[in-house]
N, C-alpha and C positions, 0 to 999 in steps of 0.2 A: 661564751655563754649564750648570745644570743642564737647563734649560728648550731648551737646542741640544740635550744629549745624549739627554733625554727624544725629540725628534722625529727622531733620526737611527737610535732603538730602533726607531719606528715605521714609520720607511723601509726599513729593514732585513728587516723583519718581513713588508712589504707588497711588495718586491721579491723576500724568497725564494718565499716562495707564489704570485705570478704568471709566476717565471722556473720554480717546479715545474710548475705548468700548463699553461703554455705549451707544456713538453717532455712532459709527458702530452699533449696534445692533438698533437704531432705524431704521438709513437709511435701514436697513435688513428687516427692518416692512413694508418699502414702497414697495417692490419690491412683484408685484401680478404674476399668472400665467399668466391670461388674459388681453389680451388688454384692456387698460383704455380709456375709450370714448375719452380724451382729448390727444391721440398720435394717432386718428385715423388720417389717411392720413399721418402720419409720416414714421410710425412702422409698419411694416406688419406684419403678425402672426409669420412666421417662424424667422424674424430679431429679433423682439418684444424676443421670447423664448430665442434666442440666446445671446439677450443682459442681461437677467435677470439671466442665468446660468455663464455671465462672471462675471458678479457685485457680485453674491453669490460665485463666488471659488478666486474672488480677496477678499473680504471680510473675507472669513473662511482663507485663505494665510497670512490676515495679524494679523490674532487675532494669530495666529501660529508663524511669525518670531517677535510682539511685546511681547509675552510673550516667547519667546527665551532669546531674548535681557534683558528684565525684569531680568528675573532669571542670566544670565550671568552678570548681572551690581549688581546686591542686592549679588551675591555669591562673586566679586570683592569686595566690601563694607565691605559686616561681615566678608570676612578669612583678612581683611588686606591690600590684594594683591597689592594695590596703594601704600601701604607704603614702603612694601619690595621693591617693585619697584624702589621706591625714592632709599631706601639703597642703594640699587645694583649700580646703577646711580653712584652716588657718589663716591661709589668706584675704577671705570671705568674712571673716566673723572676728571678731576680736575678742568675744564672749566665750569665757569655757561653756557655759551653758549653752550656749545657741549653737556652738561646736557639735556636743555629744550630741543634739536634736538632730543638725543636718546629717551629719556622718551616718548616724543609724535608721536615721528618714532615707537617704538612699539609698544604703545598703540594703532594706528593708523591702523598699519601692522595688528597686531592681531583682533582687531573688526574687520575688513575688509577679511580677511581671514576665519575667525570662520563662517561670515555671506557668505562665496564666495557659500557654495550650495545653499542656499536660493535665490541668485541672479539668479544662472547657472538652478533653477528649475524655475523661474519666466521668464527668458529672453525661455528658450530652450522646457519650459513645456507649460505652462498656455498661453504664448504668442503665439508660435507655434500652440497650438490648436485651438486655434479661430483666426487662419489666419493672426496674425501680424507680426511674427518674420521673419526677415532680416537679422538681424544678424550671421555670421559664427563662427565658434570657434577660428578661427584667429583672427576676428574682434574684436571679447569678448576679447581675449586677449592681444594684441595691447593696447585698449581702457583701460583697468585695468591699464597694464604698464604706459600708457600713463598718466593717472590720479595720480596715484604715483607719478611720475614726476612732475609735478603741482602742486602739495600735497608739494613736498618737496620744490619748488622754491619759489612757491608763500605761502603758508603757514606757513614754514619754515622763509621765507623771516621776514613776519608780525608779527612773533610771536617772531623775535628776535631785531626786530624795535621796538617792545612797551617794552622788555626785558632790552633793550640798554636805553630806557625813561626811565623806572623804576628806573634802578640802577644809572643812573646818570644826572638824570633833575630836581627832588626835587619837589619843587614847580609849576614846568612849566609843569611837565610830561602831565597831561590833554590837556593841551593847544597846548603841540607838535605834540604828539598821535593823536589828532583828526584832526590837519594841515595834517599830514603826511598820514592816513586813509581818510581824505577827498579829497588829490590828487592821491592818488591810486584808489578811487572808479572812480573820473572824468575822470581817465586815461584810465580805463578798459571801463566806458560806451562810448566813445571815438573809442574805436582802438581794443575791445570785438572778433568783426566780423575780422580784421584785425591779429592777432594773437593768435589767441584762436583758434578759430573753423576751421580754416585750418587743424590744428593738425589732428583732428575729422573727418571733410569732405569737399571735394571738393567744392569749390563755380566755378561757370561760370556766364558770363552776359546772357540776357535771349535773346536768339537768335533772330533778327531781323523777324520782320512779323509782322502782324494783330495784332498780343495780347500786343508785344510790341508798336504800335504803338498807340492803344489804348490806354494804360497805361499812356502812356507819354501826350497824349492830355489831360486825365482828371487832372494829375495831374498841367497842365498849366492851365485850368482853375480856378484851386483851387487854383494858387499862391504857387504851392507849387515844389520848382527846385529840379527836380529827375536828378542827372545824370549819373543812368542806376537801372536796376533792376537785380539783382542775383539771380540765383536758387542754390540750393543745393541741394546735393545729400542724400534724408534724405531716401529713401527706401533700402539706403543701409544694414540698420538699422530695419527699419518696415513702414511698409506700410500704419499708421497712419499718416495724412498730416496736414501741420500749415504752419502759416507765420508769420514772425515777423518785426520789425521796431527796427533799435538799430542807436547808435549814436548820435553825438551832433552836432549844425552849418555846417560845412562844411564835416563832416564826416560821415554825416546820410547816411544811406544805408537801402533799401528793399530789404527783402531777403523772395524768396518763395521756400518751399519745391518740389522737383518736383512730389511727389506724389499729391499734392495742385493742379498743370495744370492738372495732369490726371484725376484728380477726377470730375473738376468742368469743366464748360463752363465759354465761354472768361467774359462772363458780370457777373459771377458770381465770375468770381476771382478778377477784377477792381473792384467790389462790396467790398471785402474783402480787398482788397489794401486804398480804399475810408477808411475804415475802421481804416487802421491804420495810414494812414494820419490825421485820427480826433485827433488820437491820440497825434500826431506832434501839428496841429493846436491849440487842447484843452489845450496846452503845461501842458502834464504830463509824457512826458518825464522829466522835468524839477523839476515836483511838488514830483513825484517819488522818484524822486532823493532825493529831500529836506528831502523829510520824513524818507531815509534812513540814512541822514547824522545824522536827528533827532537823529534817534533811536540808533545810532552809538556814539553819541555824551551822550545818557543817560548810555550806556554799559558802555563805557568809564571812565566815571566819579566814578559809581559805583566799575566798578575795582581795580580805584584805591584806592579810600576807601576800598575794601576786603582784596588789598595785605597789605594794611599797620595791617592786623588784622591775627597775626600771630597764633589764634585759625581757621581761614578759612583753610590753610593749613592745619591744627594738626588733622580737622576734617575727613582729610581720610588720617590719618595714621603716619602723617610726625613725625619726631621725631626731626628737627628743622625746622623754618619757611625759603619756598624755594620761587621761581616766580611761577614755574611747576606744582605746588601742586595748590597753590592758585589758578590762572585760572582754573585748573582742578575741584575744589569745587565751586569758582566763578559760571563758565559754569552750573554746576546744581543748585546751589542757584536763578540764574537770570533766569531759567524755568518761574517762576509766572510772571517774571514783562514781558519776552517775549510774553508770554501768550495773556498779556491786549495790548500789541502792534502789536502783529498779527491782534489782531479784530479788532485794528483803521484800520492794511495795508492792509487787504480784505476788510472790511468796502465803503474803498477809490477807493481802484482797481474796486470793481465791481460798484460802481459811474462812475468811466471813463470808462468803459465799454459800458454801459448804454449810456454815452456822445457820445462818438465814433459811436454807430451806429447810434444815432440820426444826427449826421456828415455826414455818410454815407445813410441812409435816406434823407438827407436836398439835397446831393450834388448831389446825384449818382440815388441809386433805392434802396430803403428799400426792395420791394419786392426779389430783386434779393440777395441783403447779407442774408434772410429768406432763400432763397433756400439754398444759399451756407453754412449755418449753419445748417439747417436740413441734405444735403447730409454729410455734416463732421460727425455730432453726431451719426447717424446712420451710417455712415462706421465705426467710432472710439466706436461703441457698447454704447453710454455715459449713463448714468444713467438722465434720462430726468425727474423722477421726486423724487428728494433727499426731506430727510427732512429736512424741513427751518431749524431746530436747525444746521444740518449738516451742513446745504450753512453758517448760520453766523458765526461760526467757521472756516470753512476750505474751502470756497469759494473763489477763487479772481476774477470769473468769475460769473455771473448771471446763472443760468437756463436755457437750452433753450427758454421753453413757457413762463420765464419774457420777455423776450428779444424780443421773437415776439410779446407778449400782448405789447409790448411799441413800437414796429416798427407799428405795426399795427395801433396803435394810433395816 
């Protein structure tokens, strides 16, 4: 049994990376020298070049650090190395608690380290050269530590909370596990912007004037109580712009990039704000949720049927059945069933997508959220015409020219 689950890890492993390739390599087929008749008026020639050279060195970057990863995860697998791990562990701690801590502190520490040039050449190379990088080597560095910390708190936290279900809830562990993950997710879509992203970056209210005062009328018309709008400082970082909508009831908060104001005009950013209000109004903030609690709630379940199967553990290496082992084979057995659940949550996402501008169309100006998504795609270089296998898989967003064949409409 163990010796089947062992090679069906490696199947799994060697199927997701070649079915990722693959669809890299088609989206690689779309990508022409020449302007395609249908981005004329988008694309100029020289931007059009520019975006097709970043698309081909992000692509060729990542066929490079997925079979890094590959071979460093399949070279862990056949020498062992998870098991000895285990040992070692064991010998160190006497505590299951302080066990699962170290075990996934170094496993953690080390993937993350082994991959830190691939990051330090993506943030400082590839980003840098086609004009995106913000970020300083301070910054990098901070933001590493910083997530570490995060890693350990909140990570750490969760992964000794389902530990603590395990070993002593029996029957109820399911039922606890998924109360206990269903009010941490509520928490964080909650209070996200409130302690989270301060870490990261500054937030301000959006300084009194025209834009804000705009803003606030449309949203009164819509029924919809803003009580303020935030910018953040995201060009601290790169000079790609977004905005987003987080929060629940009384906690919602808009928050826009400030590269977002510089890039667009006033009616193209209330365009975009309309935008994610639909979002609010379409309540999928809500539906979002649900679906995570869903998928949360199928993890769960199946986990615990893995730990109680003391060959999932054995299957990389364990020489008795431990928690650390199990979710560690767990996590690559449940790949497949991730998988089919991805395609429902892009599936879903880029539905509310679709909704939202039609929101914003209805409420505001379709015309003007077109603009404001044409100048985005075209300063963020975007790939404006992927292959549909690509968007079904790994899409949570539409296409630009769906987006506008449907504003349009």
């Amino acid at each position: 049994m163990e010796q089947t689950l062992f090679w069906i890890i490696i199947t799994i492993l060697l199927f997701d990376f070649l079915f990722e390739k693959v669809l890299d390599y088609l989206n690689y087929t779309q990508l022409k020298e020449t302007l395609p008749e249908e981005l004329a008026g988008i694309y100029d020639e020289d931007k059009y070049k520019k975006s097709q050279q970043y698309q081909k060195v992000n692509l060729r970057f990542s066929l490079i650090t997925g079979t890094f990863s590959l071979i460093v995860m399949l070279a862990m697998l056949f020498s062992g190395s998870f098991g000895r791990l285990d040992e070692w562990v064991r010998t160190v701690a006497g505590n299951e608690y302080l066990r699962t801590l170290i075990f996934f502190g170094i496993l953690g520490l080390a993937f993350d380290i082994i991959s830190l040039p691939f990051q330090i050449y993506d943030t400082f190379v590839i980003e840098e050269r086609f004009g995106f990088n913000k970020t300083t080597p301070l910054t990098f560095i901070t933001d590493k530590l910083k997530s570490w910390l995060l890693s350990l708190l909140i990570g750490g936290g969760l992964l000794l909370f389902v530990q603590w279900a395990w070993l002593s809830t029996g029957v109820w562990f399911w039922i606890i596990v998924m109360g206990g993950i269903s009010l941490f997710m509520i928490f964080m879509a909650m209070f996200y912007t409130q302690l989270i992203v301060p870490l990261f970056n500054k937030q301000s209210p959006l300084d009194e004037g025209e834009l804000k005062t705009v803003i606030f009328d449309f949203a009164a018309k819509t029924g919809f109580r803003l009580d303020n709008v935030f910018v953040i400082d995201g060009s601290k970082r790169s000079t790609k712009a977004n905005a987003y909508f987080s929060g629940l009831g009384p906690k919602k908060k808009v928050v826009l990039y400030d590269t977002l104001i510089n890039d667009l005009e006033k009616e193209e950013i209330v365009a975009v704000l309309a935008h994610e209000i639909g979002h609010y109004k379409k309540k999928h903030i809500i539906k979002g949720l649900f679906l995570s609690l869903t998928q949360s709630a199928l993890m769960i379940w199946l986990l615990w049927l893995a730990l109680d199967l003391p060959a999932v553990s054995g299957a990389l290496g364990a020489t008795e059945p431990g928690f650390y082992m199990g979710v560690l084979a767990f996590g690559m057995l449940f790949t497949p069933v991730s998988f089919f659940t991805g395609i429902i949550s892009n599936s879903l996402s880029r539905k509310f997508e679709f909704q939202a501008d039609a929101f914003a169309g209805k409420y505001y100006s379709g015309k003007k959220l077109i603009a404001a998504l044409v100048k985005l795609s075209v300063n963020n270089l975007s790939n404006l015409t992927p292959h549909p296998a690509y968007v079904f898989f790994n899409y949570s967003h539409p296409p630009l020219l769906q987006r506008m064949k449907s504003l349009e409409s």
